[in-house]
C-alpha positions as CSV (number, residue, x, y, z in Angstrom):
1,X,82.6,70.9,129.0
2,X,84.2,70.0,125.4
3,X,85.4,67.2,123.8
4,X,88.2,67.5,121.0
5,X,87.2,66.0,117.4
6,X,90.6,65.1,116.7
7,X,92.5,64.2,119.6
8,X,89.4,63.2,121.9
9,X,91.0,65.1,125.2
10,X,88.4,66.9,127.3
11,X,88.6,70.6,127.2
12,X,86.8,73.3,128.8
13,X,87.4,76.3,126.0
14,X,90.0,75.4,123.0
15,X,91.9,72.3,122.5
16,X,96.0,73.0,122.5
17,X,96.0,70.1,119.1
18,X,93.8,72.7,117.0
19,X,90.8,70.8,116.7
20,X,87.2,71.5,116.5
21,X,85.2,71.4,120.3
22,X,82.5,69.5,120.0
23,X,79.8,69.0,123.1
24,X,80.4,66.2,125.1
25,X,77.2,65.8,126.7
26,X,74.6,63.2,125.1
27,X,71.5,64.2,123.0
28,X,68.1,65.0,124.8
29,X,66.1,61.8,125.9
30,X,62.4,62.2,125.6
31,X,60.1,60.4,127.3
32,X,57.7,61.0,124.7
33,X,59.5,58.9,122.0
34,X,58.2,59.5,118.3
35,X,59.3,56.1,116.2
36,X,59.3,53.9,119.9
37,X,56.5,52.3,118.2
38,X,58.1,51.2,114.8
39,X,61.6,50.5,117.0
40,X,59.7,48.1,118.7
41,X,57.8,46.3,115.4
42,X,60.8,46.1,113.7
43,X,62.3,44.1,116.5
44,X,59.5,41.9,117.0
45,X,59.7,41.6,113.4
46,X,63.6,40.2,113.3
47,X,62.8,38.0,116.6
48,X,59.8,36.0,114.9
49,X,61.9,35.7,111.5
50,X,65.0,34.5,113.4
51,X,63.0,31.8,115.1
């Protein structure tokens, strides 16, 4: 399934508007996430300095 970039219908193989299909499904998750760790600091980071 497709999305439309300019009219944002749902399509299955070419949008009627002209407009580039794009995926419609979500990226990848990984369970093994690379920058979880600096995500994380960087919150802790902005709840200490809000406090």
């Amino acid at each position: 399934m497709f999305k439309c970039s300019a009219c944002g219908k749902y399509i299955l193989i070419q949008c009627t508007c002209g407009g580039k299909a794009v995926p419609a499904e979500p990226p990848k998750f990984s369970a093994a996430d690379k920058y979880g760790k600096y995500r994380r600091m960087a919150k802790s980071f902005n709840y200490a300095k809000n406090q």
